[in-house]
N, C-alpha and C positions, 0 to 999 in steps of 0.2 A: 504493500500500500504506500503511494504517495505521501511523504510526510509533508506538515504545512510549513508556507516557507515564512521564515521571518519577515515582517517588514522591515527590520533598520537593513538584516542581512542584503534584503534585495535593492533597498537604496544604497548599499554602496557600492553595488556595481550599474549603477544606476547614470549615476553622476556625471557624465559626458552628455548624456542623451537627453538631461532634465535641463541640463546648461545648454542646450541649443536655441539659439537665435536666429531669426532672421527668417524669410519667406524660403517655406520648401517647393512650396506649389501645389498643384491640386493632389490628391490622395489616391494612392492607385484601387481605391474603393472595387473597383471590378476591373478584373481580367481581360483581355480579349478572350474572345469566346476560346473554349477549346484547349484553354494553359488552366492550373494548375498554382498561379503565382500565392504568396503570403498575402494575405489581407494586410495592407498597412490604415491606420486611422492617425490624424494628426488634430493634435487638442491647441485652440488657438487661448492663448492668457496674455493679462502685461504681467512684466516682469516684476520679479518682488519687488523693489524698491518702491514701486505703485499700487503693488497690492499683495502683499506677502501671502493671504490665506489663500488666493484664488493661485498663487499659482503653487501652493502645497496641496490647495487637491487636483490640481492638474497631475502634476507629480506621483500622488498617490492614484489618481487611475490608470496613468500611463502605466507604473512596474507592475500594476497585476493585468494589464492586460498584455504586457510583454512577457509575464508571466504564465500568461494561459496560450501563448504562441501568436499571439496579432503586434504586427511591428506598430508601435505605440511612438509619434514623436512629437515634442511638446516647441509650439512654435510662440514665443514672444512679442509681442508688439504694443506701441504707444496705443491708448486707450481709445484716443480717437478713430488710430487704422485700425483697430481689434474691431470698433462697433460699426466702422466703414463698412469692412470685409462680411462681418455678420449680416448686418442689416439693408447694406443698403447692395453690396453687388453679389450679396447669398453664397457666397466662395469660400465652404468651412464644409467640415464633416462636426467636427464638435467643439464648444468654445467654454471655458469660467466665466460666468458676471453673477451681477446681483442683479435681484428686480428694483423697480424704481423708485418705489413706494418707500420712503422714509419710515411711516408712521403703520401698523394694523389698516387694512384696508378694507374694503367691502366685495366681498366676492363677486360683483361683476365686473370687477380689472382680469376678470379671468376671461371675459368675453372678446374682448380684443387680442389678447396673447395666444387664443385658438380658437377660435372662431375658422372654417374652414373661406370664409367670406372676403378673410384678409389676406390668405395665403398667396397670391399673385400679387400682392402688391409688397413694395419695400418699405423701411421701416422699422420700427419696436411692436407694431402689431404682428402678431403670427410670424416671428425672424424665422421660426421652424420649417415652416410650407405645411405645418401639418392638418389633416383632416379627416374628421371621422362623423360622416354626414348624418348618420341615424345614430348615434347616440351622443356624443360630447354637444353639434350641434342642436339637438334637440332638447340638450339639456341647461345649455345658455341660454337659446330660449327661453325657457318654464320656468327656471332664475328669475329671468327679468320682470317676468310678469306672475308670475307668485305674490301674492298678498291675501291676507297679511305677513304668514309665516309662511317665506321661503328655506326654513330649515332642511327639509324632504328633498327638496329642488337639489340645494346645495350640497347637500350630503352624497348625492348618488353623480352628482358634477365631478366630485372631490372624488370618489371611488374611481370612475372612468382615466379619468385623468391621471391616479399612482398606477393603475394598471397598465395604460397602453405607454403613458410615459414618453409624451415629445418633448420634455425636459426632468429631471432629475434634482428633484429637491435636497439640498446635502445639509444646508444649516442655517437657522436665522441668526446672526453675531447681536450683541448685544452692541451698541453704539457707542463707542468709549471715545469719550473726549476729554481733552486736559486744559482748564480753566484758571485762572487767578479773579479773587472778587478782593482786588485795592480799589479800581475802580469803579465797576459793573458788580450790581448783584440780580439774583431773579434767575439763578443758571437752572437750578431745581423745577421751575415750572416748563423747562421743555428742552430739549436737544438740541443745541446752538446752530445747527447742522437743518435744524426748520424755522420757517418760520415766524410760527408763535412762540417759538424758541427765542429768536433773538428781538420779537417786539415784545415779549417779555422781561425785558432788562429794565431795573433801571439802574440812573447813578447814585453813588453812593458820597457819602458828605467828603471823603476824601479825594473826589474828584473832582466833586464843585470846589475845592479848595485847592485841588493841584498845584505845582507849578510845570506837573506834566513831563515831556520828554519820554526815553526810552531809559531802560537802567531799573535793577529790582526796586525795594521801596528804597533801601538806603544810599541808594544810587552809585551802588557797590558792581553794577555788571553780574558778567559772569563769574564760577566761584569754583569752576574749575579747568582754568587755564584758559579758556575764552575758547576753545574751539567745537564745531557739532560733533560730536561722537559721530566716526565713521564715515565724516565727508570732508575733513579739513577744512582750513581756512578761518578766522578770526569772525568768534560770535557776533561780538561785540560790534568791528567793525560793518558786519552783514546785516545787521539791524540796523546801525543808525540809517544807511542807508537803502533801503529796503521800507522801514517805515522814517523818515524824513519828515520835521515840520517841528513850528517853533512852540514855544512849551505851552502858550494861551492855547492856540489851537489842538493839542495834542491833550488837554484835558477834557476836551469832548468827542475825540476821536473813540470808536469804537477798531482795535485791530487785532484783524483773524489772521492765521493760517492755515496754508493746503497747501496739500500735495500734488492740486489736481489744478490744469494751467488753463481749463477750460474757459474760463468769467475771465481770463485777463486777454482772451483772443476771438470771443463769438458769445454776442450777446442778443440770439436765433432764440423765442422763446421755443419755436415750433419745427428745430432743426432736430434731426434723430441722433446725430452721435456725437455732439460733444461733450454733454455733462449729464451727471448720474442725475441728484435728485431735484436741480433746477432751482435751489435754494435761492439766488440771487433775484434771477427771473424772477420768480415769483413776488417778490418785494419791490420788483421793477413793475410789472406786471398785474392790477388787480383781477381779481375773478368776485362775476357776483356773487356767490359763498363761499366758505370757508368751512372746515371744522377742527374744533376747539374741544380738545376730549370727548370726543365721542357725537358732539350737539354740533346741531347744525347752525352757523353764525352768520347774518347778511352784514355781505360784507361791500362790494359797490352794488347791490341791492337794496333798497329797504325792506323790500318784503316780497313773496311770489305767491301764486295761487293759482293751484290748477283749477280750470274754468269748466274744462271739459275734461272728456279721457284720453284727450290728445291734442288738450291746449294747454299751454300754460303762459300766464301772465305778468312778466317781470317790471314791476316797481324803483325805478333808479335815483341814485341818488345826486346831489349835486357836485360835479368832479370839470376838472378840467385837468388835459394831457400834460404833459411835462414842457412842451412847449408854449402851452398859454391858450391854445385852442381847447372849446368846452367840448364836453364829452356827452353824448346823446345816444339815445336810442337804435339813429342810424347805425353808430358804431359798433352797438353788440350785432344788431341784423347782418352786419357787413361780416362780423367778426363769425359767424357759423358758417354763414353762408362761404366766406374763404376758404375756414377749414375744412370745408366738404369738398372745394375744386379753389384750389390756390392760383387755377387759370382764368377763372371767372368764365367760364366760358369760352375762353379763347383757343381752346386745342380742342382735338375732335374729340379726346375722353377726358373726363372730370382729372384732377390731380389733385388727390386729397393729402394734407399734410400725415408724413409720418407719423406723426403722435397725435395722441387725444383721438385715434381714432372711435376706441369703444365708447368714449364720452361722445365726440358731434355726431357721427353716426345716429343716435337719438334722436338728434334734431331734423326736421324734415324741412322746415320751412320759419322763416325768421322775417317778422313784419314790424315796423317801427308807426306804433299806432300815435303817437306823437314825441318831442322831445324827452320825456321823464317815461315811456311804456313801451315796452316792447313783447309782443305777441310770440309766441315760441310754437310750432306745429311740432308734436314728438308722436312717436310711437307708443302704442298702448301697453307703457310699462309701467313699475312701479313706483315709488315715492321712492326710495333708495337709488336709482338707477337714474332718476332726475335728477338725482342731488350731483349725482356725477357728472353729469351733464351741464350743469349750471359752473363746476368748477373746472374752467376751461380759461386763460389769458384771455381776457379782453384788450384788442388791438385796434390803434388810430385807422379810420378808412382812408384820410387825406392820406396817410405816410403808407400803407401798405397797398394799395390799389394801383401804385406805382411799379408795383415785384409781382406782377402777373404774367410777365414773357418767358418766352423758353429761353433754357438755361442750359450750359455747360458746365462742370466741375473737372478737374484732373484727380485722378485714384477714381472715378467711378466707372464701372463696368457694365451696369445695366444699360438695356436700352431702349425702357421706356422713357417719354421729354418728361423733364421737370421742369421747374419755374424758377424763377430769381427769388422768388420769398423762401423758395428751401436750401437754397446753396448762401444767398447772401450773410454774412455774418453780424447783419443788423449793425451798424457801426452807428455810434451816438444814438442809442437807443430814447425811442421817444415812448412812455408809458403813463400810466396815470397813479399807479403803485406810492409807495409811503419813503421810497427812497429812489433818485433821479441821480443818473450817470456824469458823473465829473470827468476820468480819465483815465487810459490803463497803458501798461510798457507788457508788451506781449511775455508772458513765458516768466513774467516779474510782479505785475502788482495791477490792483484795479480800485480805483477810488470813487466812490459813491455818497451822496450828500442827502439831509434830511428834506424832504417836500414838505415846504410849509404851506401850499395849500391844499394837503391831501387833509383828508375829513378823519381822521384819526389826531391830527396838530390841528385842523378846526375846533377839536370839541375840548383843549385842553381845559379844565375850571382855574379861574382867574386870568387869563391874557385877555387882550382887547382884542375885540371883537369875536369874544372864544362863543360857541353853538352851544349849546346841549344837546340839540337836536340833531348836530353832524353827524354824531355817529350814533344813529339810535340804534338800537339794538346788540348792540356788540359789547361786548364783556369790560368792564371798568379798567383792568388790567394793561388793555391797548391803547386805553383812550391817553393824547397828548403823546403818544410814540412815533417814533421811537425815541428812546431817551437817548442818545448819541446825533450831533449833527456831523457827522462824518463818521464814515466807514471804510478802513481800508484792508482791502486782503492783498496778502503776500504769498506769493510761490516758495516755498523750501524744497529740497531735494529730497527727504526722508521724513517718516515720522516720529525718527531720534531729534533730529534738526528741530522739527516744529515744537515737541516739547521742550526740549531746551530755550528757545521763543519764549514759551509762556513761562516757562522756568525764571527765567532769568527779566522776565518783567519786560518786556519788548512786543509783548504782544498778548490781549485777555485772554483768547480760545483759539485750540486747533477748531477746525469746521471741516476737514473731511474726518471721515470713523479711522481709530486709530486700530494699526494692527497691534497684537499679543505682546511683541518685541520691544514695545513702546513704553510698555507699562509698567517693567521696575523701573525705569526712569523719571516717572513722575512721582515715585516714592523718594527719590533720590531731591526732587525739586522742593525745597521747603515752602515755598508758597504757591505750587501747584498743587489742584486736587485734581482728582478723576471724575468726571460727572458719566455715567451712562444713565440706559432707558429701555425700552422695547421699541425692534425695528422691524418694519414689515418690509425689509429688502434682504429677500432671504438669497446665498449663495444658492446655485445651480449649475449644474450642465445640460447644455442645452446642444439638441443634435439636429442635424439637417436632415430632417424626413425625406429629401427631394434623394438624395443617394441612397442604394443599396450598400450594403446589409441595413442601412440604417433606418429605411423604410418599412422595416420589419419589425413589430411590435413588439414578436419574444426576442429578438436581438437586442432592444434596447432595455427590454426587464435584466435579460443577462449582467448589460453593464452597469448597469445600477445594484445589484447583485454583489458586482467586483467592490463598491465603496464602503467603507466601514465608517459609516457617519462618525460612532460613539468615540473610534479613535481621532478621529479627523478633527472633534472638538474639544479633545485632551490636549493632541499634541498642536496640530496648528494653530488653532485659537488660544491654547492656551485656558481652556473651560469657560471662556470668554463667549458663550454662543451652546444654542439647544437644537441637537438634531433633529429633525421631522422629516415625513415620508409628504405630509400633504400642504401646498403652497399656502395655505390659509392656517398653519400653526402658529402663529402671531394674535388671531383672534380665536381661543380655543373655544370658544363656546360656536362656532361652526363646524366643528372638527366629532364625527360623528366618532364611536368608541373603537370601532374598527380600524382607525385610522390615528388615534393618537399613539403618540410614542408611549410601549407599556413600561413597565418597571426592569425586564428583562433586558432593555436596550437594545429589541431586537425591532427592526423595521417590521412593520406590521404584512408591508405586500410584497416587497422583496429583500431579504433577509440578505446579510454579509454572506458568501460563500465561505467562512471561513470560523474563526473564533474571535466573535464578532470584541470588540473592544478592544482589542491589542494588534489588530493589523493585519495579523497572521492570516493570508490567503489560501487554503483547501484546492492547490493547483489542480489536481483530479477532480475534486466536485465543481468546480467552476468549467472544467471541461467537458463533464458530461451533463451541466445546463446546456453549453452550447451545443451538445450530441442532440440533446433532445430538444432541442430546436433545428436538427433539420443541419447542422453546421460540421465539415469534416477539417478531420488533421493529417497533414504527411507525417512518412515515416519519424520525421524530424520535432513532431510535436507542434509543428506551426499548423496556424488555421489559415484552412484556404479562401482564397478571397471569394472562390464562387463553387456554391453546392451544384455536386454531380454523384 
């Protein structure tokens, strides 16, 4: 009998193969007819320094499946060409990401991500091409239109989906951020990293009293040796300039760091691949609602009312854009109407924007029944499925009715036209949001300023001319925010770098989620803490149903099969993060009993082939799942790439 093979044993003959970079090209997924060749699959990740955990379970599926005889090789790339290659020119066998969803989400984000309706188009909808017409379809349907209690709905959604498996749920991380409160307090009421997160802040009396700068409190620097762990080069001197400005101004500065160089080069709220959870945008960006633990909050709405069972009625508030122009009814009609064909008309087939699709999709028809009302035609869905719908960017019609022509990009491959609104990188972003665009150094820094006529800074109590009424509806907590007239984020090269940042009093919060590695570090910072939360952007692997084997549903149970979630959140994360089998384990109370992680640590639908919490892969039992799927091996133990 096959004895199981260690994991650390197998990673270390691993290690050439995990260290490969750079574009291999396509995958010799299948044969020419008639041969006999090794099935190769190739797993697309960015590299650690961007994202350490995605590409430790890269690593970890690649050596057991180069273990069970399929050449396995693990290809690296910047985040943007990783979500390029996925999304928009579909040229992947299998990739690492997270979903988008910061926050527990509501189970019809699951409608766009497979819905067979989206599979020919490019995008974050359906990246998979996957489609299963009579049952997953039919079951986002019943979802949507389930009321009161779509539990049943969702529950048998949630089964379909761990069984056939066009992606592979591996772990939700817990969000861990590293914070200083000298200046900013309010980290506790939300994720720095969302945005009721960081309009949650306020200042604290030692800020109103600053005299500001960069430098811990005693303005003592850094406190060991001035330089980032692992990147060289002087702390000290990287922060002054990095975040730069004279001390008045610097004590109502709000300054973050990332990792992530997206906000300091495309400020696209409606662009697919350059930034994960759209944090910035969004504050750039209002949507008529919001939600704010769990309630639904009008937010450049005052109020909505479904009219009929496929009307609804939106109520608006008084706003004007960031350039001085008022903001009207016209502008939400325009603003669906875009996202459904971003050509307006103007090419032979609609061009609907990458994202938000499962949100405008809903919308059928968009009428601006006077300046403050705008009429919403939807689909006979629910009250939950509207809610999704309504939180979508609202965009200027004057500035975006201009980005309707067809478009070219270089790195894209597809060949269907797109439009200047989805390639453009929006450059001096015009929004109507609570914070308005000052200035950015690409791949360095991006500087953002408080909007004092947005109706959150209307409704402050005591300034002149302050509303009550500005912001009715909306939680006291927001009102007068944000409390910072300046915002600036900073690029660092690690997430050692970015702690030491806040370490060392140069900057309040990291703002992307920190990896595992990060985190005796911040025990080491005496005036850092660690804030985390619950994140509904769970890691996955995700496969391109369009290729064979991969089009095969017990081929993709197999690999899923190969991942040992329970190790994968010991050792990579660091216990930093809870495995799950179903993409909705962030809100467990959707998560039917069959489907929750048990006490055993054992995947409820496809079990480790192995001894599940230590790594250890059952090379023979993982081999004869794939027998009994239909799957052969040469003499050599390698699996072939095509059954005969």
């Amino acid at each position: 009998m096959t004895r199981p093979i260690s994991r650390r044993r197998a990673l270390a003959g691993f290690g050439a193969v995990a260290a490969s970079g750079g574009c291999l090209g396509r995958s010799r997924n299948l044969a020419g007819r008639g041969t006999t060749s090794q099935l190769t699959l190739q797993i697309d990740a960015v590299p650690a320094d961007r994202d350490p955990n995605a590409i430790r379970i890269a690593r970890h599926l690649a050596e057991n499946l180069k273990t069970v005889g399929i050449d396995a090789r693990i290809n690296t790339l910047d985040r943007t060409t990783l979500w390029r290659k996925v999304l928009i020119n579909q040229n992947f066998d299998a990739y690492v990401g997270q979903f988008l969803e910061p926050k527990p989400f509501d189970p019809d984000a699951m409608y766009a991500l497979t819905h067979s309706r989206f599979a020919p188009e490019v995008g974050r909808q359906n990246p998979f091409g996957f489609a299963d017409l009579n049952g997953v379809d039919e079951e986002l349907e019943r979802q949507r239109r389930a009321e009161p209690d779509r539990r049943e709905a969702v529950a048998d959604l949630q089964r379909s989906l761990t069984e056939l498996q066009p992606f592979t749920v591996v772990a939700f991380p817990d969000p861990l951020t590293a914070i200083r409160e000298e200046r900013f307090e309010g980290w506790s009421q939300g994720q720095p990293l969302t945005v009721s997160g960081l309009l949650s802040l306020d200042r604290t009396d030692a800020a109103d009293g600053s005299t500001g700068g960069g430098g811990s409190a005693d303005g003592g620097g850094s406190t060991d040796g001035g330089e980032f762990l692992d990147d060289g080069g002087n702390a000290t001197a990287a922060a002054e300039e990095l975040f730069a400005g004279d001390d008045a101004e610097a004590s109502a500065t709000l300054r973050l760091v990332t990792t992530d160089s997206g906000i300091t080069e495309n400020w696209n709220p409606i662009a697919a691949e350059y930034r994960r959870q759209g944090t910035f945008t969004s504050l750039l960006y209002d949507r008529l609602v919001v939600i704010d633990s769990g309630d639904v909050v009008p937010w450049l709405a005052t109020d909505w009312e479904r009219v009929g069972p496929e009307t609804v009625e939106v109520s608006l508030r008084d706003a004007t854009w960031h350039d001085g122009e008022p903001l009207t009814a016209d502008d939400v009609a325009f603003t669906y109407e875009f996202l459904r064909d971003t050509s307006m008309g103007s090419m032979e087939t609609p061009v609907p924007t990458p994202r938000f699709r499962g949100r405008s999709s809903v919308v059928e028809s968009a009428l601006a029944v006077d300046d403050r009302t705008v009429r919403l035609g939807v689909e006979n869905v629910n009250r939950a499925v509207v809610v999704r719908a309504l939180r979508v960017p609202i965009l200027p019609a004057h500035v975006w009715s201009d980005r309707t022509e067809a478009a070219t990009i270089a790195g894209f491959e597809f060949d269907a036209e797109t439009t200047e609104a989805l390639v453009s990188p929006n450059e001096d972003p015009v929004g109507s949001g609570p914070i308005r665009f000052v200035e950015a150094t690409a791949e360095e820094s991006a500087v953002f300023e408080r909007n004092p006529d947005h109706f959150l800074v209307r409704a402050e109590t005591g300034g002149d001319g302050a509303s009550a009424d500005a912001a009715a509806g909306v939680p006291e907590r927001f009102r007068g925010k944000p409390a910072f007239d300046r915002l600036e984020v900073g690029v660092v090269p690690s997430d050692i770098a970015a702690v030491q940042m806040v370490g060392d009093g140069f900057a309040d919060a990291t703002v992307s989620t920190l990896g595992p590695d990060a985190i005796p570090r911040i025990g080491r910072e005496a005036d850092a803490r660690l804030v985390t939360g619950r994140s509904g952007a769970f890691y996955h692997v995700g496969y391109n149903v369009r290729r064979a084997p991969l089009s095969n549903p017990r081929f993709r149970g197999v690999l899923a099969s190969l991942i040992d979630k329970e190790s994968l959140v010991e050792e990579a994360f660091d216990g930093y993060a809870e495995p799950a089998s179903s993409p909705l384990a962030a809100s467990p109370s959707w998560v039917p009993d069959g489907l929750r992680w048990d006490e055993r640590s054992v995947d409820p639908v496809h079990p480790f082939a192995g001894d599940a919490g230590t790594g250890s892969l059952d090379a023979e039992r993982a081999r004869d799942l794939l027998r009994d799927a239909g799957y052969r091996f040469d003499d050599e133990g390698r699996l072939l790439a095509r059954q005969q």
